[in-house]
DOTORNU-200198 format. One line per field, with one value per residue: x, y, z of N, C-alpha, C in turn; residue number from 1; residue in three letters. Coordinates in nm, 3 decimals, always signed. Each point is the difference from the previous one (the first is absolute). Last residue first. Layout:
! residues N
n.px <- X;... $
n.py <- Y;... $
n.pz <- Z;... $
ca.px <- X;... $
ca.py <- Y;... $
ca.pz <- Z;... $
c.px <- X;... $
c.py <- Y;... $
c.pz <- Z;... $
nr <- NUM;... $
rest <- ala;... $
***
This chain:
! residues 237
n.px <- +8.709;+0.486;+0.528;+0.287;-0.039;+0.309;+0.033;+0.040;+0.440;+0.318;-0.030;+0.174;+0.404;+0.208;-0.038;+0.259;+0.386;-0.001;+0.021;+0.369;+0.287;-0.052;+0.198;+0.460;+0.028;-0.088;+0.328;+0.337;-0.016;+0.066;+0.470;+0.435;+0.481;+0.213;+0.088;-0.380;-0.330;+0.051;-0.085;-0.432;-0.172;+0.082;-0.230;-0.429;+0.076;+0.010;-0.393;-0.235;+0.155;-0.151;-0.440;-0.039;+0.042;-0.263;-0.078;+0.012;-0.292;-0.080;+0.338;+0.046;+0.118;-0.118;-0.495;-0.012;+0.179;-0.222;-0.332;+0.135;+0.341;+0.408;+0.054;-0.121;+0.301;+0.410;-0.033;+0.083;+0.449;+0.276;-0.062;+0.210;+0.401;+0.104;+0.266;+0.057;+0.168;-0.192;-0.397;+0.077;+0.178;-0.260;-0.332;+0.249;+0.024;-0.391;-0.075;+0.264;-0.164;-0.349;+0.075;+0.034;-0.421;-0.217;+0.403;+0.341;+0.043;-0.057;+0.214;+0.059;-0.058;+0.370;+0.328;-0.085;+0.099;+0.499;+0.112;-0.047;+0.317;+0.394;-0.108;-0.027;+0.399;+0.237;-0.122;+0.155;+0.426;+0.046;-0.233;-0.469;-0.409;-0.431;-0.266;-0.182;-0.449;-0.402;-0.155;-0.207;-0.453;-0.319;-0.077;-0.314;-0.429;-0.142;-0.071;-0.456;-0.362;-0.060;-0.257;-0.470;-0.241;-0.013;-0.312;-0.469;-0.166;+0.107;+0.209;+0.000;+0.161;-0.013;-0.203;-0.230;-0.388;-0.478;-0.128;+0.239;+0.417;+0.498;+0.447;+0.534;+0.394;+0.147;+0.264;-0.151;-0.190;+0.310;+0.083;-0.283;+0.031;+0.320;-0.111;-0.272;+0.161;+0.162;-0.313;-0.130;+0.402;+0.349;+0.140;-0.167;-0.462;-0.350;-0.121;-0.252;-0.457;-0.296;-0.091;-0.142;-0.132;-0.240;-0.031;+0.032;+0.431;+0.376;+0.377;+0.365;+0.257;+0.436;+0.045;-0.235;+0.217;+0.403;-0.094;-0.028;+0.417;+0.201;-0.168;+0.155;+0.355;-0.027;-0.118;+0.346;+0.416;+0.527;+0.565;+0.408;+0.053;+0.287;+0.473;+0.208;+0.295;+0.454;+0.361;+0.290;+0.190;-0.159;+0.177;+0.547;+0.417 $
n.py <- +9.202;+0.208;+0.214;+0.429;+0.390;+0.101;-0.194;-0.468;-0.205;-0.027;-0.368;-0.440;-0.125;-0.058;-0.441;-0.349;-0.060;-0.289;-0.485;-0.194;-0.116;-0.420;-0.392;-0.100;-0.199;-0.440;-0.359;-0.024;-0.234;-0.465;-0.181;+0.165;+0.094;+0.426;+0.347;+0.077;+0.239;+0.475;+0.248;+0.133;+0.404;+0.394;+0.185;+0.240;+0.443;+0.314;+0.159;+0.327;+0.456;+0.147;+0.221;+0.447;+0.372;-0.010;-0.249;-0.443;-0.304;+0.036;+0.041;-0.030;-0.376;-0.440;-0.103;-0.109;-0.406;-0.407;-0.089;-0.252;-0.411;-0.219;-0.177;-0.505;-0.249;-0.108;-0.287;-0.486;-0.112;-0.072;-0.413;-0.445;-0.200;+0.038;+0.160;+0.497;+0.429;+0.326;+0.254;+0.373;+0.410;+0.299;+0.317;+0.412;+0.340;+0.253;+0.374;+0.361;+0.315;+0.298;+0.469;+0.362;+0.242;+0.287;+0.444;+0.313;+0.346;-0.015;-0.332;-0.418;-0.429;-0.158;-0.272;-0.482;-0.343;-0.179;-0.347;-0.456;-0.222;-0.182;-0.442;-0.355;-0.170;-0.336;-0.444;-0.262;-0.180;-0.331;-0.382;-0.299;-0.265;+0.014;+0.457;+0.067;-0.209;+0.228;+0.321;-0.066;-0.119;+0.361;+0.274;-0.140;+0.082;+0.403;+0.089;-0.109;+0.261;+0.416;+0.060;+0.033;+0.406;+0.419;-0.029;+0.052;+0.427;+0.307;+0.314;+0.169;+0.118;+0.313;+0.042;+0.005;-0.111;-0.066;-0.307;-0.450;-0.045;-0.086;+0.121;-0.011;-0.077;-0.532;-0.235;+0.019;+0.443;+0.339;-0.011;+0.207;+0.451;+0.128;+0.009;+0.305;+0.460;+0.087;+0.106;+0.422;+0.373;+0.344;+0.374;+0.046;+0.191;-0.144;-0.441;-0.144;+0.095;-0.318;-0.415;-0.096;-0.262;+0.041;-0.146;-0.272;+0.011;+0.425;+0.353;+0.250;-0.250;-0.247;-0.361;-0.014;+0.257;-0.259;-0.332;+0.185;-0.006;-0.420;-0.124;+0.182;-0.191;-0.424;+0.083;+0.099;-0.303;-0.089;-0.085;-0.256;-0.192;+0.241;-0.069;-0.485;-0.358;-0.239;-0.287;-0.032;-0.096;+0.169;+0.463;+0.115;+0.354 $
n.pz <- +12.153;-0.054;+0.160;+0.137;+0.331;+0.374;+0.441;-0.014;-0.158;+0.357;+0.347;-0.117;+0.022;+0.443;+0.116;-0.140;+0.231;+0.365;-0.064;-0.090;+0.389;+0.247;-0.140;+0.187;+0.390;+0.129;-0.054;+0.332;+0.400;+0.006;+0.042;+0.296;+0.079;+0.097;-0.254;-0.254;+0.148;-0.022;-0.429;-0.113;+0.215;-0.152;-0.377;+0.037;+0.095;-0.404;-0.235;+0.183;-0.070;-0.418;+0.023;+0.178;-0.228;-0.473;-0.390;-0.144;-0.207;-0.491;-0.411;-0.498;-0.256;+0.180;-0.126;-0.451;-0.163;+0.097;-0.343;-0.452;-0.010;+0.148;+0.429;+0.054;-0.197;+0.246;+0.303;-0.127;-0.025;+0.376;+0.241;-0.080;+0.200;+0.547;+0.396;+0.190;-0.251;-0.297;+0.205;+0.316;-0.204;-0.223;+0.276;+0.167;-0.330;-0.079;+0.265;-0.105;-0.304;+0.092;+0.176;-0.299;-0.131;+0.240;+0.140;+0.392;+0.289;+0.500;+0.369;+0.308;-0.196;-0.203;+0.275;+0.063;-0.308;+0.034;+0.278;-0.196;-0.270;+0.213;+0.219;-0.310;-0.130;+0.303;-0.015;-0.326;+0.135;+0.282;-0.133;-0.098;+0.038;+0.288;-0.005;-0.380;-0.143;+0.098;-0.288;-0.408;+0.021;+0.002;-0.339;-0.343;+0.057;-0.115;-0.462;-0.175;+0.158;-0.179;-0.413;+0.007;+0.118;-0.289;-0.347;+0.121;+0.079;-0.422;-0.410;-0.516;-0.487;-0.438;-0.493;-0.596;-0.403;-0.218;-0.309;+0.112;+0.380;+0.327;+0.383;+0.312;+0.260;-0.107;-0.396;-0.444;-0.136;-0.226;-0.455;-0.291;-0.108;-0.336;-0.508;-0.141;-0.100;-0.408;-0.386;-0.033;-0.075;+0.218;+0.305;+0.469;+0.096;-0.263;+0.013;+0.371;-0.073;-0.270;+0.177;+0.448;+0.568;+0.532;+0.593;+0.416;+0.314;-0.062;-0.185;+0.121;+0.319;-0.034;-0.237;-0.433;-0.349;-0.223;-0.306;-0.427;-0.227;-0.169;-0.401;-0.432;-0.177;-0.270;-0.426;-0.338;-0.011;+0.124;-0.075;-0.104;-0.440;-0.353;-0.002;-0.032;+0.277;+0.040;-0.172;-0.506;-0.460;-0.413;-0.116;-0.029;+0.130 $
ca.px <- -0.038;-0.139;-0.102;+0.024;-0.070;+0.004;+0.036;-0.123;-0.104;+0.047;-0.050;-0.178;-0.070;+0.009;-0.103;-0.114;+0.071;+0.014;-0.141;-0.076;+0.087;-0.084;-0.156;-0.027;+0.033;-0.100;-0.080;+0.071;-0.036;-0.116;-0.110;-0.116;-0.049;-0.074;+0.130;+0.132;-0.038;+0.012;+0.166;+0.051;-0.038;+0.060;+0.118;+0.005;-0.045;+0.152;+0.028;-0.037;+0.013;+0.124;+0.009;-0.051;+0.103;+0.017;-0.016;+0.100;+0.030;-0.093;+0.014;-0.032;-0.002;+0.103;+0.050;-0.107;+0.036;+0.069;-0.059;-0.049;-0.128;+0.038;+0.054;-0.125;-0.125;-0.010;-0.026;-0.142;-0.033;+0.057;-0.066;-0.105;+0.023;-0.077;+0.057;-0.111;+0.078;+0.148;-0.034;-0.049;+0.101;+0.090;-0.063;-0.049;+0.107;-0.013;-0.075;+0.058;+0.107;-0.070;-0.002;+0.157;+0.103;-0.057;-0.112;-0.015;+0.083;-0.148;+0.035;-0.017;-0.133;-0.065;+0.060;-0.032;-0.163;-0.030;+0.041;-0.132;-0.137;+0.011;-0.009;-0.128;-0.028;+0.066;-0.103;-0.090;-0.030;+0.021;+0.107;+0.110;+0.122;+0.116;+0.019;+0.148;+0.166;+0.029;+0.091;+0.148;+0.076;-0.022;+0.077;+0.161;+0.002;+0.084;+0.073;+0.106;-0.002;+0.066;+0.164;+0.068;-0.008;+0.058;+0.187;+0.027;+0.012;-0.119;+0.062;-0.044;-0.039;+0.084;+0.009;+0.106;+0.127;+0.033;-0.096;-0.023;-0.163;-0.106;-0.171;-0.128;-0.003;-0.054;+0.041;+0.073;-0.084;-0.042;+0.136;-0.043;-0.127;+0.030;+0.125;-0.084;-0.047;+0.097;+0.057;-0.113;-0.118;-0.049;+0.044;+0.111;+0.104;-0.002;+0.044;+0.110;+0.103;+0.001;+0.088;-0.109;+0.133;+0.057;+0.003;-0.122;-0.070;-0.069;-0.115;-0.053;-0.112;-0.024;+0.092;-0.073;-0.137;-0.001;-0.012;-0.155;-0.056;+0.065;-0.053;-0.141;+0.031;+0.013;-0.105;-0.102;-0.059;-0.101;-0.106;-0.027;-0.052;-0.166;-0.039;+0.007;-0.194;-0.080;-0.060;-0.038;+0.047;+0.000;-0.142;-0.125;-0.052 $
ca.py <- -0.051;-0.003;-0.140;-0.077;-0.056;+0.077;+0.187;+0.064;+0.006;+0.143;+0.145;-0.040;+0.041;+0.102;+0.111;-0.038;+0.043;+0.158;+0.075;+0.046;+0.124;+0.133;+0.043;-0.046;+0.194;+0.092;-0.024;+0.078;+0.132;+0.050;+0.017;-0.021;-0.119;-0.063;+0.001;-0.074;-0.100;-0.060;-0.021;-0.099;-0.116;+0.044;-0.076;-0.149;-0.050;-0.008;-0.087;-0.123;-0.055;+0.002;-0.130;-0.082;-0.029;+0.041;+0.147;+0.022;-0.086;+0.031;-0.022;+0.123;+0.126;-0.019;+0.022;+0.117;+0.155;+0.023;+0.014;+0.177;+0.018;+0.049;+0.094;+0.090;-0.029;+0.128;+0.133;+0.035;+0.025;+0.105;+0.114;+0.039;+0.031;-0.064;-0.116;-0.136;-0.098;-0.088;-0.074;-0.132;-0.004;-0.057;-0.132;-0.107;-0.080;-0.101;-0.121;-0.038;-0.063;-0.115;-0.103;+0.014;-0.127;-0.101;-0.027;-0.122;-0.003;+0.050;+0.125;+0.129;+0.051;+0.094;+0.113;+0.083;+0.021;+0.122;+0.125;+0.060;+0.109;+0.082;+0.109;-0.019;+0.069;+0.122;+0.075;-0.018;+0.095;+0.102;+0.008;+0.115;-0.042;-0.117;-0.058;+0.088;-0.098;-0.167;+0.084;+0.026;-0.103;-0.043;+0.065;-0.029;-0.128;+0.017;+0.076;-0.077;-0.080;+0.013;-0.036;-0.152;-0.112;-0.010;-0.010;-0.120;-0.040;-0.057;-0.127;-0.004;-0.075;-0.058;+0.118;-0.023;+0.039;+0.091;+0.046;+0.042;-0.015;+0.054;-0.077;+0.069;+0.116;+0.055;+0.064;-0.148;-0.085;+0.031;-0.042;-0.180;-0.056;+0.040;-0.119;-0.114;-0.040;+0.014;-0.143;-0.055;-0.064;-0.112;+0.009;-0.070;+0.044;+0.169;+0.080;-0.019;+0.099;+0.145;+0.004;+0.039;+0.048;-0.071;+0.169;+0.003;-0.124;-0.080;-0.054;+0.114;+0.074;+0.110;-0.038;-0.103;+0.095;+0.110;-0.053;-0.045;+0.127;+0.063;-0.118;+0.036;+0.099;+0.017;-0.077;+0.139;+0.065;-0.033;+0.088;+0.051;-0.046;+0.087;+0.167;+0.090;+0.024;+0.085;-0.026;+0.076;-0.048;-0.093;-0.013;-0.024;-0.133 $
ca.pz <- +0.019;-0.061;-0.002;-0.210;-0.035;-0.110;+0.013;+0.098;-0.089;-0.110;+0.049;-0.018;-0.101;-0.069;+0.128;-0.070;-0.124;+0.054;+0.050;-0.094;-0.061;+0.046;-0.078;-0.193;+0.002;+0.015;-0.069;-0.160;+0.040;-0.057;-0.148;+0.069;-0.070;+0.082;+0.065;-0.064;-0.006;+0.143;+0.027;-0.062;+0.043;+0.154;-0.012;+0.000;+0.138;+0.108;-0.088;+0.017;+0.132;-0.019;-0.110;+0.090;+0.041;+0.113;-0.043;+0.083;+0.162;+0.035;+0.132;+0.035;-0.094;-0.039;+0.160;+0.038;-0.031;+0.131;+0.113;+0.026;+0.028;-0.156;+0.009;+0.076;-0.058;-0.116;+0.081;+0.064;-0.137;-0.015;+0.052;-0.119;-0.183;-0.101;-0.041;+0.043;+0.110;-0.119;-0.130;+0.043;+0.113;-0.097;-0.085;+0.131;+0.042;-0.077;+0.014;+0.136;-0.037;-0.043;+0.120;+0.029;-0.121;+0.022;-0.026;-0.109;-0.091;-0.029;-0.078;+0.070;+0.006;-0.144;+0.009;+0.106;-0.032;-0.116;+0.068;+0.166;-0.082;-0.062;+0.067;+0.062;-0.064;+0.016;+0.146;-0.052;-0.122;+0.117;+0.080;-0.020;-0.104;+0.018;+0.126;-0.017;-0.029;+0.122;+0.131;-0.020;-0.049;+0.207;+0.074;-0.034;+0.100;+0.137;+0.047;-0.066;+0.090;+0.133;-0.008;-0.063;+0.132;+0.117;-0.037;-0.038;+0.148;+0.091;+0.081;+0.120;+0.073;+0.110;+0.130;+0.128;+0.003;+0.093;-0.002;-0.116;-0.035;-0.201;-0.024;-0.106;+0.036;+0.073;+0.116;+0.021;+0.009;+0.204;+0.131;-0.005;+0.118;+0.145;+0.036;-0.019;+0.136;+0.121;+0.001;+0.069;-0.068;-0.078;-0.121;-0.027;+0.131;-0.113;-0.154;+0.035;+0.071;-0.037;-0.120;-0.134;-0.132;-0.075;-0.100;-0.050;-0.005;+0.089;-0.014;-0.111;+0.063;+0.090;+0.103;+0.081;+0.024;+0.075;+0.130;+0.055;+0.029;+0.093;+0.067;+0.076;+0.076;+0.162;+0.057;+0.055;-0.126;+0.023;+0.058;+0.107;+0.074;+0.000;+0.054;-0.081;-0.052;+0.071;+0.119;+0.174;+0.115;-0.047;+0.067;-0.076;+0.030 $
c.px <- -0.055;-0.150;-0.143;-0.041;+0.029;-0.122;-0.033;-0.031;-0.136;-0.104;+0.014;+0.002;-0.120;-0.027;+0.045;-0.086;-0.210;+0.046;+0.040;-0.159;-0.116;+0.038;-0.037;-0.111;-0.007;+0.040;-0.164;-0.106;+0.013;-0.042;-0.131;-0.117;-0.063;-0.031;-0.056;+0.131;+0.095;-0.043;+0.034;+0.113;+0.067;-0.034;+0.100;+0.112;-0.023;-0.024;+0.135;+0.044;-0.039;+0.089;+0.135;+0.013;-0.008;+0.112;+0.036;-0.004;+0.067;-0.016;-0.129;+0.048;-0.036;+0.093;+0.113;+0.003;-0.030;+0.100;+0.103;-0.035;-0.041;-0.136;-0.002;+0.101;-0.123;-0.073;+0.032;-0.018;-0.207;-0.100;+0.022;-0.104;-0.089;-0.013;-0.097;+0.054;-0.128;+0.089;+0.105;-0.052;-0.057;+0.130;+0.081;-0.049;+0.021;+0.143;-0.003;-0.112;+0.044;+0.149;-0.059;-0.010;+0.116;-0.015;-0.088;-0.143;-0.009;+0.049;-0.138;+0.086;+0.011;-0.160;-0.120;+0.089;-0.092;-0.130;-0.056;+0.037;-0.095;-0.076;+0.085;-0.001;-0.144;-0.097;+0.118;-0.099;-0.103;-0.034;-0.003;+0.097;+0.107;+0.090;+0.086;+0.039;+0.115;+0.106;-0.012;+0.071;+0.179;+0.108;+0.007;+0.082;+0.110;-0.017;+0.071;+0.151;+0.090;+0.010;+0.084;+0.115;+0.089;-0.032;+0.088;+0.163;+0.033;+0.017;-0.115;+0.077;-0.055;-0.037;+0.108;-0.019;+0.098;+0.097;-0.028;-0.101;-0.047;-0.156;-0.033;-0.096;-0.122;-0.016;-0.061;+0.063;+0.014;-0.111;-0.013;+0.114;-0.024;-0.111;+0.029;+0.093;-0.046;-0.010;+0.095;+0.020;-0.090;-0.115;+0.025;+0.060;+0.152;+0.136;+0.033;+0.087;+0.112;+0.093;+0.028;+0.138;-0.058;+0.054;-0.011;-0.004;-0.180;-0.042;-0.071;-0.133;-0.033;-0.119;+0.014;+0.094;-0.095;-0.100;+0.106;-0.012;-0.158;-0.048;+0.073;-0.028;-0.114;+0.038;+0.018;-0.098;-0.142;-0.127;-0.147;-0.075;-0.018;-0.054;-0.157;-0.069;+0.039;-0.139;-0.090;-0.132;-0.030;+0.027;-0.045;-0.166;-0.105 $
c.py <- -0.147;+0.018;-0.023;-0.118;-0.051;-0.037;+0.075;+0.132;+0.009;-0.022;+0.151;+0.202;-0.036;+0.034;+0.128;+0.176;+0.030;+0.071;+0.128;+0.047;+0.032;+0.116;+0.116;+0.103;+0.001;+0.176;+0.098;+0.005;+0.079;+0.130;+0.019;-0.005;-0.033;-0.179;-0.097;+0.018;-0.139;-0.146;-0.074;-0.059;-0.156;-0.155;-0.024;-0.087;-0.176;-0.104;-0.068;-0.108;-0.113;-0.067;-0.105;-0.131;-0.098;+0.027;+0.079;+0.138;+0.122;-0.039;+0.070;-0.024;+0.170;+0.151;+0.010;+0.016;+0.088;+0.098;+0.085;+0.050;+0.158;+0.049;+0.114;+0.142;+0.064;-0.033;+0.130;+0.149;+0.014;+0.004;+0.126;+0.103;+0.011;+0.029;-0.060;-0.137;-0.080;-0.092;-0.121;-0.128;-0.174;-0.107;-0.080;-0.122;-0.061;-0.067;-0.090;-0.156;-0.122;-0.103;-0.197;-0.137;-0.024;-0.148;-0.119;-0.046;-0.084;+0.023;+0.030;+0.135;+0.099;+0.037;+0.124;+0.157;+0.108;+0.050;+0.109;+0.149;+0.019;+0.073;+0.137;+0.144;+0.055;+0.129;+0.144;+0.115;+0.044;+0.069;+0.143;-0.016;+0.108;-0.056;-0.085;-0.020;+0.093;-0.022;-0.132;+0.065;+0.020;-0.196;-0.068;+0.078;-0.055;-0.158;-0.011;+0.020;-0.128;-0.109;-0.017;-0.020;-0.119;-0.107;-0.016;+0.009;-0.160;-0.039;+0.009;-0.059;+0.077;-0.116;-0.099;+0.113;-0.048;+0.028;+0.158;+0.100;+0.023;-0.049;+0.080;-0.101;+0.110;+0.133;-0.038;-0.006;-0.166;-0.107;-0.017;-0.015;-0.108;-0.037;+0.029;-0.126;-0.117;-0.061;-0.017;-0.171;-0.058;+0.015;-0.129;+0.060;-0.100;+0.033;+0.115;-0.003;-0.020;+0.110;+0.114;+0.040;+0.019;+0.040;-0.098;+0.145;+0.025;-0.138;-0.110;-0.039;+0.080;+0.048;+0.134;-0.004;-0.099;+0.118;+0.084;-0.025;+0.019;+0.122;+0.100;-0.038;+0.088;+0.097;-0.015;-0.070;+0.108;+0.057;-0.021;+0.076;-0.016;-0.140;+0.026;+0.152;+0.043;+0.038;+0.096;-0.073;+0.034;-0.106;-0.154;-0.021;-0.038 $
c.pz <- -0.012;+0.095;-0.085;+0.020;-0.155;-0.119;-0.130;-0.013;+0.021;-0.146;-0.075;+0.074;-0.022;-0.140;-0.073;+0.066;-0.097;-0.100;-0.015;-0.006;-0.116;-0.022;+0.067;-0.030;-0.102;-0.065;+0.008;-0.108;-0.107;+0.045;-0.018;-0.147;+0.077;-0.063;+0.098;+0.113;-0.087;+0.040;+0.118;+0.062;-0.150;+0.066;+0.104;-0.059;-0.016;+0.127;+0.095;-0.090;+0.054;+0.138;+0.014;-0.069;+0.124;+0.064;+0.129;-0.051;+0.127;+0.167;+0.101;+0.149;+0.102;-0.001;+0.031;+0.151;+0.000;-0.049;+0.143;+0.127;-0.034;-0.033;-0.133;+0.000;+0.068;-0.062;-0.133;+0.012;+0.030;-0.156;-0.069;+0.099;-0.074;-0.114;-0.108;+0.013;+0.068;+0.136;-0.071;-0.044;+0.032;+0.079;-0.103;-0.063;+0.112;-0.010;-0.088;+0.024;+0.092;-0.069;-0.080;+0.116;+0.055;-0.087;-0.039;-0.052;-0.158;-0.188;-0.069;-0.086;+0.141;+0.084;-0.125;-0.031;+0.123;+0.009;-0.132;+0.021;+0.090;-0.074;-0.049;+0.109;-0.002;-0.132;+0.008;+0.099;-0.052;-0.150;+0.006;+0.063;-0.004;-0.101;+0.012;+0.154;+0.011;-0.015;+0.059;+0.131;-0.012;-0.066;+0.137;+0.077;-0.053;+0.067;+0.174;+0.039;-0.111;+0.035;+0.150;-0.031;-0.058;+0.089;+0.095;-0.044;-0.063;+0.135;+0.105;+0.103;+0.123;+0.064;+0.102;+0.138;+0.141;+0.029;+0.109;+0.003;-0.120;+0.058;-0.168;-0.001;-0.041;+0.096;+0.122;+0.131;+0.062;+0.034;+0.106;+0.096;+0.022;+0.113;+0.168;+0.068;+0.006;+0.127;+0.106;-0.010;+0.092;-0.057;-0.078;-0.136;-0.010;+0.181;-0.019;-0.134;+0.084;+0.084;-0.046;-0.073;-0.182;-0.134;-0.157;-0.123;-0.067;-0.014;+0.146;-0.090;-0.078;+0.034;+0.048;+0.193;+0.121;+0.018;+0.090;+0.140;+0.072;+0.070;+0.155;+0.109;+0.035;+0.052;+0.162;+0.084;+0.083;-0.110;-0.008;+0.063;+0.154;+0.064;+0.041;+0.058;-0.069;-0.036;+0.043;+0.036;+0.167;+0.156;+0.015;+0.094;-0.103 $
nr <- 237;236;235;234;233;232;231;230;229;228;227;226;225;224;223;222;221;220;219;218;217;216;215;214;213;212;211;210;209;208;207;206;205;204;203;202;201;200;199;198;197;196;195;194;193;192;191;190;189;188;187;186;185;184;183;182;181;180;179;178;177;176;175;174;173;172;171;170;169;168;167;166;165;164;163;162;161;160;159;158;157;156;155;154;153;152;151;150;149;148;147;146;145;144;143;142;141;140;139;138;137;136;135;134;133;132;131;130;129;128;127;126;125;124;123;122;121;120;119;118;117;116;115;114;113;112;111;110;109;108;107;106;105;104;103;102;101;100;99;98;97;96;95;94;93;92;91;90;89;88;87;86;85;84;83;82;81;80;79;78;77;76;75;74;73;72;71;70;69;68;67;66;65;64;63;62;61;60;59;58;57;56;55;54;53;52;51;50;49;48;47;46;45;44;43;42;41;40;39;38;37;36;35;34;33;32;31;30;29;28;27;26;25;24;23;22;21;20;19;18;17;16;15;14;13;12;11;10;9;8;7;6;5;4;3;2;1 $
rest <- unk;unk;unk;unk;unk;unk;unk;unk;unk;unk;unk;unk;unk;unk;unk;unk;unk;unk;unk;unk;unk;unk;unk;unk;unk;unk;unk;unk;unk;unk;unk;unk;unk;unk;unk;unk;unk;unk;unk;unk;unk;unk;unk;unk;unk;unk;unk;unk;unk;unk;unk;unk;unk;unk;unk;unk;unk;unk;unk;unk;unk;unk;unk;unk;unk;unk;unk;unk;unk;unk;unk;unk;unk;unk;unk;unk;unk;unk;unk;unk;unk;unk;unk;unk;unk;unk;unk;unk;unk;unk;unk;unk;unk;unk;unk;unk;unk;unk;unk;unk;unk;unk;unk;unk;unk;unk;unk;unk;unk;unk;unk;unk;unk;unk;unk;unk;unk;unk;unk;unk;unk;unk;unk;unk;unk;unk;unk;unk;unk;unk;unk;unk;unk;unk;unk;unk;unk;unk;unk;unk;unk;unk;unk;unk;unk;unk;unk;unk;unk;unk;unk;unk;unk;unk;unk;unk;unk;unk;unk;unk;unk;unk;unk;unk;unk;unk;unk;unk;unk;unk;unk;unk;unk;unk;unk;unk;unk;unk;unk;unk;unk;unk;unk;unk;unk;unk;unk;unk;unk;unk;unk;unk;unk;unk;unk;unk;unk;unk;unk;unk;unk;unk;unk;unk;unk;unk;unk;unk;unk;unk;unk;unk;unk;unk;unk;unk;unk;unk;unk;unk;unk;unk;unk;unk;unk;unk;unk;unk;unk;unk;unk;unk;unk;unk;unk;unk;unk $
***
């Protein structure tokens, strides 16, 4: 085949350049807990431990940076974001007031299909949280295709792209990322439960009952991590 002619990427622009695969690497350490929120990041030796240039890291940290996953400080170098009691309050209560929105209108716009499938990831979302098993990324999965669920059928064409945007958020990846909501197994149970009441409430096209369970899913969702980052004293002062 003349090269000339192929459609296809070229080979060496498939592969990612060192920078983001640092970047990556980084923010996996950030999503398991290996680095910490407020820890902070010294060129010098994420170089000498990556086997990069220090231009490497440099490029990788502004990323993370654009991200919001990294804080530059001149003069002091880079460290992990913080996530503050203010973060968490502002993203939750955003969040759960597009949710308590998007469970009204799934109330009175949805057909059978729609509520037929609704109570399928319910049953699912209950079956994972009485397995001790399943783990707390795995369950944060399941939840977020419920929310995707209610979101994209709503009927409102500019909730679903909103809601990914607070989602794409360093901030709400990092909680996200480590499923800071759904560490517990209790957690997890209350999570089920409040989808439980959603569901019921929609089958029911009962909208503003929908609309309450909505928020009060992401209250309580909000509750449990304010508490795991309590626990885990990474709240600033």
């Amino acid at each position: 085949m003349d090269a000339a002619s192929s459609t296809e990427t070229p080979l060496g622009r498939l592969v990612k350049p060192l920078s983001e695969r640092l970047a990556e690497r980084i923010l996996e350490d950030v999503m398991s807990g290996r680095l910490m929120p407020g820890e902070r990041l010294k060129e010098e030796l994420l170089a000498r431990t990556h086997a990069v240039s220090r231009a490497t890291v440099r490029e990788a940290l502004i990323a993370l940076a654009r991200q919001g996953y990294v804080v530059r400080i001149p003069r002091f170098g880079a460290r992990i974001a913080e996530l503050s009691r203010h973060d968490l309050d502002d993203l939750f209560e955003l969040r759960a007031a597009l949710l308590a929105v998007a469970a009204g209108r799934f109330a009175r716009v949805s057909g059978d299909a729609d509520r037929r499938m609704l109570e399928a990831l319910v049953a699912e979302l209950e079956e994972a949280a009485a397995d001790e098993a399943v783990s707390p990324p795995a369950f944060a999965t399941l939840s977020i295709r419920l929310q995707t669920l209610l979101t994209e059928r709503c009927g409102n064409d500019h909730l679903p792209d909103i809601y990914k945007r607070l989602a794409s958020m360093g901030t709400w990846q990092l909680i996200r990322g480590q499923a800071s909501s759904f560490l517990t197994l209790r957690g997890r149970q209350e999570s089920a439960a409040d989808w439980r009441h959603v569901a019921r409430c929609i089958a029911a096209q009962d909208i503003e009952g929908a609309e309450r369970a909505g928020r009060r899913l992401l209250e309580h969702s909000a509750a449990r991590v304010r508490q795991h980052y309590d626990d885990a004293g990474a709240e600033p002062a």
